[in-house]
C-alpha positions in Angstrom: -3.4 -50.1 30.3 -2.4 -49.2 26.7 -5.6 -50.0 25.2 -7.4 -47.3 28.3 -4.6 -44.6 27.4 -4.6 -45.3 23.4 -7.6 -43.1 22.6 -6.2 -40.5 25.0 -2.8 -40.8 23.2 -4.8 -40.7 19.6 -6.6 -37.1 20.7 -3.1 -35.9 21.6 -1.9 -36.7 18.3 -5.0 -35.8 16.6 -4.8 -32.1 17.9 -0.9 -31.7 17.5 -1.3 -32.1 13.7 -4.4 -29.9 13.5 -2.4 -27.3 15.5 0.7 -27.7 13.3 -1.7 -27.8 10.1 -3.4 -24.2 11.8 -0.2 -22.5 12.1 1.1 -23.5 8.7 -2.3 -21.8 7.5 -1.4 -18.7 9.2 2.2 -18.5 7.7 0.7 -19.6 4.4 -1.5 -16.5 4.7 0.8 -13.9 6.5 3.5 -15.0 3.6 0.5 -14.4 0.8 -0.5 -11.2 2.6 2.9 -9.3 3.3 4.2 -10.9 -0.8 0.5 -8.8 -1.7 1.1 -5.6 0.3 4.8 -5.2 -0.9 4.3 -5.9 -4.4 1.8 -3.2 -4.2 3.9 -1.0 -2.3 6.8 -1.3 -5.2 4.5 -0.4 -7.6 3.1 2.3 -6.1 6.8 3.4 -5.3 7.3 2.9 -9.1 4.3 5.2 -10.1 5.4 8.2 -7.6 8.9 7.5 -8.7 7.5 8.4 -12.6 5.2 11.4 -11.5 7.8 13.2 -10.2 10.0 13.0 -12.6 7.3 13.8 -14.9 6.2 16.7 -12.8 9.9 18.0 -12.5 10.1 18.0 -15.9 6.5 19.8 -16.6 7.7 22.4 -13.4 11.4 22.6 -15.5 9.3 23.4 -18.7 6.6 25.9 -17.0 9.5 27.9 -15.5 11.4 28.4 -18.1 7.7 28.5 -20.6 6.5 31.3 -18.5 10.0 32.9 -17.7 10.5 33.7 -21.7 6.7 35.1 -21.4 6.8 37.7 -18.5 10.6 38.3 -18.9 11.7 36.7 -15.2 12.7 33.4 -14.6 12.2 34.2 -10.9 8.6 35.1 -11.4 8.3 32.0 -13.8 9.1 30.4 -10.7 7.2 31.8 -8.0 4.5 31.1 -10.4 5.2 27.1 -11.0 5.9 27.2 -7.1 2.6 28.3 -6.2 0.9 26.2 -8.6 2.5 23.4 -7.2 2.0 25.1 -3.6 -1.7 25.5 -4.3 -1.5 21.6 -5.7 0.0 20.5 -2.2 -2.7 22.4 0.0 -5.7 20.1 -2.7 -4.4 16.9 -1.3 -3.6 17.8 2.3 -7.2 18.6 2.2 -8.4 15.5 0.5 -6.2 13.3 2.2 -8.9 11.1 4.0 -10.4 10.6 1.1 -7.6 9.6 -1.1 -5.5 7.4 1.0 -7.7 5.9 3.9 -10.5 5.4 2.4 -8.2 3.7 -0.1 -6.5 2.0 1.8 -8.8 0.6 4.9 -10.9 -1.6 2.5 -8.0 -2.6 0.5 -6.3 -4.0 3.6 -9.4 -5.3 4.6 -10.0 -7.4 1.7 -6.8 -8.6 1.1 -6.5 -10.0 5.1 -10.0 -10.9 5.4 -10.8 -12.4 2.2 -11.0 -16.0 3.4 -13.4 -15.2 5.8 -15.9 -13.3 3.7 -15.8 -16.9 1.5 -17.8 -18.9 4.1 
């Protein structure tokens, strides 16, 4: 009866190790994907983290630039604030365009690179 229930046994076998090799794969790729996504995500942290200080420091500098010139460092202020109001309202309105259609192919590609290979 072995030798009737061997090939059986072997397919058994045979399609345990493909479905251990499979999910192996997948962590292989989820690892490669999420190690890709948050080393981007640092970075981009990093960047923000170096405009804004840069952009306090240019704000800092306009107030006190434009306070000397019109003799109120409130008005300097109100002035820097609404440039930097006027700056906000730019990107809420082209927030589609700089983040999702930034992000949505980047995404894509990075998850469905392997398939675009075949």
């Amino acid at each position: 009866m072995s030798e009737l229930t061997r090939p059986v046994e072997d397919l058994g076998q045979e399609a345990s190790d493909y479905i251990d090799l499979r999910i192996n794969e997948l962590k292989l790729g989820a690892a490669k994907g999420l190690s890709l996504t948050l080393s981007k995500l640092l970075y981009l942290l990093l960047v923000l983290f170096v405009i804004s200080v840069i952009l306090t420091s240019v704000g800092i500098g306009g107030v006190m630039w434009i306070g000397e010139m019109i003799g109120s460092y409130a008005g300097g202020a109100g002035i820097v604030a609404g440039f930097f109001l006027i700056l906000l309202l730019v990107l809420i309105l082209l927030r589609k365009r700089l983040f999702r259609d930034t992000f949505v192919p980047l995404f894509v590609k990075m998850f469905f690179e392997d398939d675009n290979k075949n």
